[in-house]
N, C-alpha and C positions, 0 to 999 in steps of 0.2 A: 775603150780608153777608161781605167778607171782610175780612182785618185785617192791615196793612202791618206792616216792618218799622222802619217810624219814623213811624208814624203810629195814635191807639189811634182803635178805633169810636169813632165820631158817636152821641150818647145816642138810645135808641130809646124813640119815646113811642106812649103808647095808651092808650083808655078801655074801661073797663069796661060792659056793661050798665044797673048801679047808678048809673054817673056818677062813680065812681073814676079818679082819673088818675093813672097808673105811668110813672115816667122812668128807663129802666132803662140806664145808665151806664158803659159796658166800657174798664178803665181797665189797666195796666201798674202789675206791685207794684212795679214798682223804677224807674220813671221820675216826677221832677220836674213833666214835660209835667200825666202823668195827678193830680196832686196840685194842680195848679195850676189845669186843668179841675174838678175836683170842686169844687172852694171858689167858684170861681164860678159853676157850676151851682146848687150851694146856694143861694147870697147873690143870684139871678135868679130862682132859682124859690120860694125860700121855705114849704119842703114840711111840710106836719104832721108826715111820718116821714122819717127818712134810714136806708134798711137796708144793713147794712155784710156784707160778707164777711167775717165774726167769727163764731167760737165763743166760749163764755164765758171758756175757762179763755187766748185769745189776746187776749180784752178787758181782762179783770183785768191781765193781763202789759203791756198798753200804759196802760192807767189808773193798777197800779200797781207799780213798776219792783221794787219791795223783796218781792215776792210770792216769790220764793225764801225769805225767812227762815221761812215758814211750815209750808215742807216738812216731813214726817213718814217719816222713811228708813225706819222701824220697818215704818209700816202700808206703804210701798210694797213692802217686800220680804214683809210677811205675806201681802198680799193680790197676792204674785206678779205685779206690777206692773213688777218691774225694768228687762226687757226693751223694753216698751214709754216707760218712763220714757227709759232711755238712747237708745232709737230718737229718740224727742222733742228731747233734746239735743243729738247729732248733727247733727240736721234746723237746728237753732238754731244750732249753731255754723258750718252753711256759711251758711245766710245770713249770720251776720256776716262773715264774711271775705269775702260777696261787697260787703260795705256797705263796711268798709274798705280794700279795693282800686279800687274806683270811685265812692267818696264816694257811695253811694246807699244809701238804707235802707229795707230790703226792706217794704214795707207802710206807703210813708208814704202811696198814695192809701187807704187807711184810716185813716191817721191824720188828713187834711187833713180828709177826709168826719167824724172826730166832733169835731174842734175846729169845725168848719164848723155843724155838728148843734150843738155847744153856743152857741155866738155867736148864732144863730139863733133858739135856741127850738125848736128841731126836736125829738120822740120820734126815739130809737135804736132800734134792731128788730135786733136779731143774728140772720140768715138761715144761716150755715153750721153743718154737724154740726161737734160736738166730733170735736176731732185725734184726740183718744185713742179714740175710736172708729172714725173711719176708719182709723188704725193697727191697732189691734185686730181689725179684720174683715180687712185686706191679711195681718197675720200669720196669721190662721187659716188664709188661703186658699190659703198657701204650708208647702211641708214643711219638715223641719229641714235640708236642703240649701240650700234658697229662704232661711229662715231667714239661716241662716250668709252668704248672699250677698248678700242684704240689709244684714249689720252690717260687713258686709267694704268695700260698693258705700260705704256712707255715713263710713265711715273713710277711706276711699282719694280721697271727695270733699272732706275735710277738708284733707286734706295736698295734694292736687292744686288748689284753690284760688285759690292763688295764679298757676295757670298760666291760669286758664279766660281764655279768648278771647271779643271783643266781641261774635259771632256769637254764643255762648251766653246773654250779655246778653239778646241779642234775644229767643233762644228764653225766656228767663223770662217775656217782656212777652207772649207768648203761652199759657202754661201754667204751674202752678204750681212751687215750689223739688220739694217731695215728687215731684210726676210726672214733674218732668225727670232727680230723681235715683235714682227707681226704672225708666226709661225700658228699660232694658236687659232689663229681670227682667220687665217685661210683655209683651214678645216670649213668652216661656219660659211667661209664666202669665194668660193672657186675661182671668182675674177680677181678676185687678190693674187691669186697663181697666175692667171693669164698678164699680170700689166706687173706683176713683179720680177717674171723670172722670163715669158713667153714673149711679151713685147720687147725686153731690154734687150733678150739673145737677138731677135729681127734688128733693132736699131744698131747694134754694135755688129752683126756680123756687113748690115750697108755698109755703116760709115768706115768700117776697116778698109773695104774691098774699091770704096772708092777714093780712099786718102791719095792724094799724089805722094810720084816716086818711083824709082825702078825697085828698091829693094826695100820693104816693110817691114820692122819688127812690131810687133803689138801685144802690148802688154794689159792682160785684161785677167779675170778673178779667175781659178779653176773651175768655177763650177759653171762660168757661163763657156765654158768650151765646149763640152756638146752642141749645147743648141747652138751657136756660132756655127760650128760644123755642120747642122743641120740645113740653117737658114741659107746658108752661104750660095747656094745658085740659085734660089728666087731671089727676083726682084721687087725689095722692098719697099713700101712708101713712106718715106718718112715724116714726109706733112702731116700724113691719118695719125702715125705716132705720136705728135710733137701739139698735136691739137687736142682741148679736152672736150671730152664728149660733152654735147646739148644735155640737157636734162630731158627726162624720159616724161610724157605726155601725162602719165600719172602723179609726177612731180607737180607738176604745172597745173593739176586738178585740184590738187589737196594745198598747195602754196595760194592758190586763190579759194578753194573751196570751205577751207577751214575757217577763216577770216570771214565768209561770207554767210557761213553757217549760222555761225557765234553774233553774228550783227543779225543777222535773218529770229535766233531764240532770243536777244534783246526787244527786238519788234512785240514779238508774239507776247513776252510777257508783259507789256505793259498796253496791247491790245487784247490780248486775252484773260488774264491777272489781273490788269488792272496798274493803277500807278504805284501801289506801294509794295505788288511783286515785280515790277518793272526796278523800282530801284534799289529794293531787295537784291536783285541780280547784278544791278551794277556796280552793287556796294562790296557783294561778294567777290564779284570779279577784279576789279581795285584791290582788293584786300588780298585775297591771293597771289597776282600776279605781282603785285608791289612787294610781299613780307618775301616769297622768294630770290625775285630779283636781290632786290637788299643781304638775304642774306650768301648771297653768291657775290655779291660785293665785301659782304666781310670777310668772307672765306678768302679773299683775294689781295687783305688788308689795303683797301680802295680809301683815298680820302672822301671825309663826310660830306663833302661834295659832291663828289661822285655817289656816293652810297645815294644820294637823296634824288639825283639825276637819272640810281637804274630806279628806284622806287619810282619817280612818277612817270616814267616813260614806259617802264612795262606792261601796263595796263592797254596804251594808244599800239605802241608797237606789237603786241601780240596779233594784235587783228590789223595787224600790217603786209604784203605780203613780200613787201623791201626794203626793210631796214629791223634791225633788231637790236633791243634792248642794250646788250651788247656795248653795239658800234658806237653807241649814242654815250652810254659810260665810259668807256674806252678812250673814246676824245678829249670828254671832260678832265679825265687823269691825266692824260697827257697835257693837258692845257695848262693842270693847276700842281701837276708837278713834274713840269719836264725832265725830260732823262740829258745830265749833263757832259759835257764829253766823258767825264771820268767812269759816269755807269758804262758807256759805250765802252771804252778802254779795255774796261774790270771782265766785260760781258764774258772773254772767253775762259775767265777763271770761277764768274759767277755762275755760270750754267754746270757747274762741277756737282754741284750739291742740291737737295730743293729748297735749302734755306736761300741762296745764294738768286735760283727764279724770284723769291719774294722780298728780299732785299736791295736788288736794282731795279732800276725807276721801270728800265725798257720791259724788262721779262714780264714786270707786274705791271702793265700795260695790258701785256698781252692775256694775261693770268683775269683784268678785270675783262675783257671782252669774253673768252670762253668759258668765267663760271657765271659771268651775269647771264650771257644767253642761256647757259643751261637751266640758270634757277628759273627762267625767263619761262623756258620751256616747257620746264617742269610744273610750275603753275600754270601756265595754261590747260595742261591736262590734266590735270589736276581740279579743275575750275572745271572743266566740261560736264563730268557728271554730277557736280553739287548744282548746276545753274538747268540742269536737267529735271533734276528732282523738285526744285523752287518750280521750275513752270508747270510739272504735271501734278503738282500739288492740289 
C-alpha cells in the first residue's frame, strides 16, 4: 500500500470472524480532498460507529472552542505540568499558522468525519492516546539537552512558518504536525520513533478493533495505516500504553546524587579550606544560580516579583531534588498577575505568534516556569566546576 503525494489511500475494508465489518479510511489532516472523502464515505456506508483519530482532550477543543476558559494555571504549575502544557501550545500555534497561510485547517478530515457521525446517527469511538501522554512519554525519553531542543525546534517552527514550502504540505498529508516537527530529534533519539509513530499505530489499531458495532468506519491519518495493519491481530495492552514510564534508576541517582554532591563539596570546603573558602563557595554558588535564574525570568518578561522570587530560590532549589526554581516563580506570576478571563478567551489567537506567548498572562506563566528552570539549570552547572576549583585551590 503505498500513498502519493496528491493522492490519500483508497479505504481498506475487511471482516471480522464474528461478521464485523471495519472500513478503515487513511485521509490527509490538512487536505479538503480527504474531508470531502470521509463525509461521503459516511453518508454510503452508514456505520453504527465512526472512530476518529481523537484523543479526549483534542475532541473537547473541536466540540468546544471556549474550553480554554477552563484552564487552572494553579493546578498546572502545582502538578508540574508546564512544560508539557507549553509543548501542547507551541504544537497548536504551528498548526494555525499552517491553516492561515494555506487556508487549510489542520484536522478538518476529523472534523468532516464527526459532523458526518452526527448527521448520521453514527456512535463516535475516540481510537487515539491522549497528546499529553504521548508528550509526556517523548519528554521522558529525552534528556535535558533533548529537552531544550525540543522547545527551541518548536519555537523556531513558529517563526519559520511562514516560510514553509508546498513540499512540507505534502509531508503533513503523510505523517502527523508532532512527528514532522520533532523529525530532526528522532535521528538523535530512536524512542522518539517507537512512542511517536510505533506505540500510536499499537493503540489505534486496539481501540479500532474493539470499538462497538456491527459495521466500523475509521478514520485515522494515512501514514498510520500500515502499522494499524500491521498491529491489527496482536493483542495489545493499552494500560502499558496510556502509563508513563518510572524514571530509569540512573535518574534517581543523579536527581539525589547531584544535590548531594554539591552539599557533600560545601562540607569539605569549609572543613578543609577553612571558613573563608567555605563561604567563598557559597557566595559563588548564590551568585551564579540567582544571576541565572533571574535572568531566565527576564527573558520571560516575569514581574519584579517574581524576577526577585526565582533569584532567591534558585540557589535552595538547585540542591533540591523536588521542586525547581521554576515552579516556585511560576506561582509567584500567577499570584501577582493572574491570567483573566479575557487572556483565556484571546489564548487561541494569542498562541498564533511569539509575541502573543508573551503577552498573555497564561502563556507567560508558563514561558516563566521553563526559562527560570533552565537558567536554574544552567547555573548550576555552571557553578559545579568554579566551586570545584575554589576547593582544590
Amino acid at each position: 500500500m503505498t500513498i502519493s503525494n496528491n493522492q490519500e489511500i483508497q479505504p481498506h475494508r475487511f471482516r471480522t470472524p464474528d461478521g464485523r465489518e471495519f472500513i478503515l479510511a487513511g485521509t490527509a489532516h490538512v487536505s479538503r480532498q480527504s474531508a470531502d472523502m470521509v463525509t461521503a464515505l459516511i453518508a454510503e456506508e452508514a456505520p453504527d460507529t465512526v472512530c476518529v483519530e481523537l484523543c479526549e482532550q483534542r475532541y473537547q477543543a473541536i466540540r468546544d472552542k471556549n474550553k480554554w476558559r477552563e484552564m487552572d494555571i494553579f493546578k498546572v504549575i502545582k502538578e508540574k505540568k508546564a512544560f508539557l502544557l507549553l509543548a501542547n501550545l507551541l504544537l497548536a500555534s504551528f498548526q494555525k499558522k499552517i491553516a492561515e497561510k494555506f487556508g487549510v485547517q489542520p484536522g478538518q478530515d476529523m472534523i468532516a468525519a464527526l459532523a458526518a457521525a452526527d448527521e448520521h446517527g453514527a456512535d463516535i469511538h475516540l481510537v487515539d492516546r491522549e497528546i499529553r501522554t504521548t508528550l509526556a512519554r517523548a519528554w521522558k525519553s529525552i534528556g535535558l539537552w533533548g529537552k531544550c531542543k525540543l522547545m527551541f525546534q518548536m519555537i523556531i517552527s513558529i517563526v519559520g512558518a511562514n516560510e514553509i514550502e508546498e513540499e512540507e504540505i505534502e509531508q503533513l498529508k503523510q505523517e502527523d504536525v508532532l512527528q514532522m516537527l520533532l523529525s530532526e530529534l528522532e535521528q538523535s533519539h530512536p524512542a522518539l520513533q517507537k512512542i511517536l509513530i510505533d506505540e500510536r499505530d499499537q493503540y489505534l489499531a486496539q481501540k479500532i478493533k474493539t470499538a462497538p458495532g456491527k459495521k466500523i468506519v475509521a478514520v485515522v491519518g494515512a501514514g498510520h495505516m500500515p502499522g494499524i495493519r500491521r498491529y491489527w491481530d496482536q493483542d495489545i495492552d493499552i494500560a502499558r500504553l496510556d502509563t508513563q514510564p518510572p524514571p530509569g534508576k540512573m535518574k534517581d541517582i543523579l536527581k539525589w546524587g547531584i544535590p548531594a554532591a554539591i552539599i557533600a563539596a560545601f562540607v569539605a570546603g569549609f572543613i578543609y579550606g577553612g571558613f573563608d573558602t567555605g563561604t567563598r563557595m557559597v557566595g559563588l554558588w548564590v551568585g551564579v544560580n540567582s544571576l541565572m535564574a533571574a535572568i531566565g525570568a527576564i527573558a520571560a518578561w516575569a514581574h519584579p516579583l517574581t524576577l526577585l522570587s526565582a533569584a532567591a530560590s534558585a540557589p535552595l532549589t538547585s540542591v533540591s531534588p523536588v521542586i525547581g526554581a521554576g515552579w516556585i516563580a511560576g506561582l509567584v506570576e500567577a499570584l501577582v498577575r493572574k491570567p483573566t478571563v479575557g487572556d483565556l478567551e484571546d489564548l487561541s489567537e494569542d498562541i498564533a505568534s511569539l509575541k502573543g506567548f508573551w503577552k498573555n498572562r497564561a502563556t507567560r506563566i508558563l514561558l516563566v516556569v521553563a526559562l527560570v528552570n533552565l537558567g536554574s539549570a544552567i547555573g548550576t552547572f555552571a557553578a559545579i566546576p568554579l566551586l570545584l576549583n575554589l576547593l582544590s585551590a
